[in-house]
N, C-alpha and C positions, 0 to 999 in steps of 0.2 A: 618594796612593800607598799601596799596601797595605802592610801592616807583615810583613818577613818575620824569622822565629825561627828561628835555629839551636839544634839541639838536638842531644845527645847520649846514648847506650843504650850500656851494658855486655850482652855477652853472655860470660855470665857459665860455664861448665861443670862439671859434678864430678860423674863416675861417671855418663855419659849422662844427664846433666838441667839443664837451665836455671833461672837465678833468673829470678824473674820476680815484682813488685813490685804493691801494691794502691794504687791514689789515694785520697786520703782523702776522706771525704763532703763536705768542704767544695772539695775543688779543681775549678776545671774539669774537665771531664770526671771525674764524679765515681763512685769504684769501680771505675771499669775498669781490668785489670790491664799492664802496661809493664815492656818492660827498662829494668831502674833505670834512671838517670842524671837528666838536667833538661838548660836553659838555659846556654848558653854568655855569660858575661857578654863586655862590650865589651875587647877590648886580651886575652883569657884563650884559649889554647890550647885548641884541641877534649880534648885529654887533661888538661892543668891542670884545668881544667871539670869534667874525667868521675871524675876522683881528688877533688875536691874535692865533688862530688855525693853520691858514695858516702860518702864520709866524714861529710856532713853527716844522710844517712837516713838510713843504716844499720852507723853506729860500724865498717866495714873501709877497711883500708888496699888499695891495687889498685896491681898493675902493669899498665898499658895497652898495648896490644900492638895491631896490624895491623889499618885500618880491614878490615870484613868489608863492611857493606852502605853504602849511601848512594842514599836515597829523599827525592823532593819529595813534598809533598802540600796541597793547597789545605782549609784549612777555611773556612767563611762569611767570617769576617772577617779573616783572617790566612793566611801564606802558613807552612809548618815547609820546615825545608832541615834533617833528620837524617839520623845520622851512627851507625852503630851499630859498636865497636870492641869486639875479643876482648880481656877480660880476665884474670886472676887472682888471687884474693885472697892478699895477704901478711900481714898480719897482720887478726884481730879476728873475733870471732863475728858473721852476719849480724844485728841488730837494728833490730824497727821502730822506730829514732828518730824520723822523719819518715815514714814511709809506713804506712798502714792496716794492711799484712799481709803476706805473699811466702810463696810455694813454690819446692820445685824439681820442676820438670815435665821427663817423658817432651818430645819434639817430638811425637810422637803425639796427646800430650795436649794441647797446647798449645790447639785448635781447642774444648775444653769452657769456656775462658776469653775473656770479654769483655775485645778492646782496643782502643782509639780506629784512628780508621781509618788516621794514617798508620804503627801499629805494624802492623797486618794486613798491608799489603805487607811490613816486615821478617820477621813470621812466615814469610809465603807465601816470602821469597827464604828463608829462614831453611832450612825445609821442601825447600828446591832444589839446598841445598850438598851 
């Protein structure tokens, strides 16, 4: 049976730009850029997960707010079922604790950025809102 991941993305807002997060040269998929978030563990809320992700890369506190997207996507050996939720930051300066690097981007801009394929559809709905 294939192994399917659920995964979770902050879209993140502030003054028409999005965060948007670097992988580190060691992860899978390596350097391409992502709205933050990660892996939903077993028994943990898609939002517990998504407050607790951010927390863990990038030292902010989040309120999670109103799923926005929800895309499947098949890679070779794994099946992702992500979830992308609007959030806002409540407390703490963005920092790469755990991630490579981040900006905040234009949507415009977004397309000068490499990201794994099943974030290209969230871009692309992203791009639709």
């Amino acid at each position: 049976m294939r192994r399917k991941i659920r995964v979770v993305g902050a879209m993140i807002e502030k003054d028409g730009r999005y965060l948007i997060t670097q992988r580190s040269p060691t992860a899978s998929l390596p350097l391409l850029w992502e709205f933050p978030g990660g892996r939903v563990e077993p028994g943990e809320t898609d939002e517990a997960a998504l407050a607790r992700e951010l927390e863990e890369e990038m030292d902010i506190s989040v309120r999670v707010g109103e799923r926005v997207i929800h895309v499947e996507h098949s890679y070779a050996s794994y099946d992702i079922d992500f979830c992308v939720y609007r959030c806002e930051i409540r407390a703490g300066a963005v920092q790469n604790a755990r991630v490579h690097d981040h900006r905040w981007v234009r949507p415009e801009e977004l397309d000068q950025y490499e990201f794994p394929a099943a974030d290209e559809k969230t871009v692309a709905k992203l791009l639709g809102l």
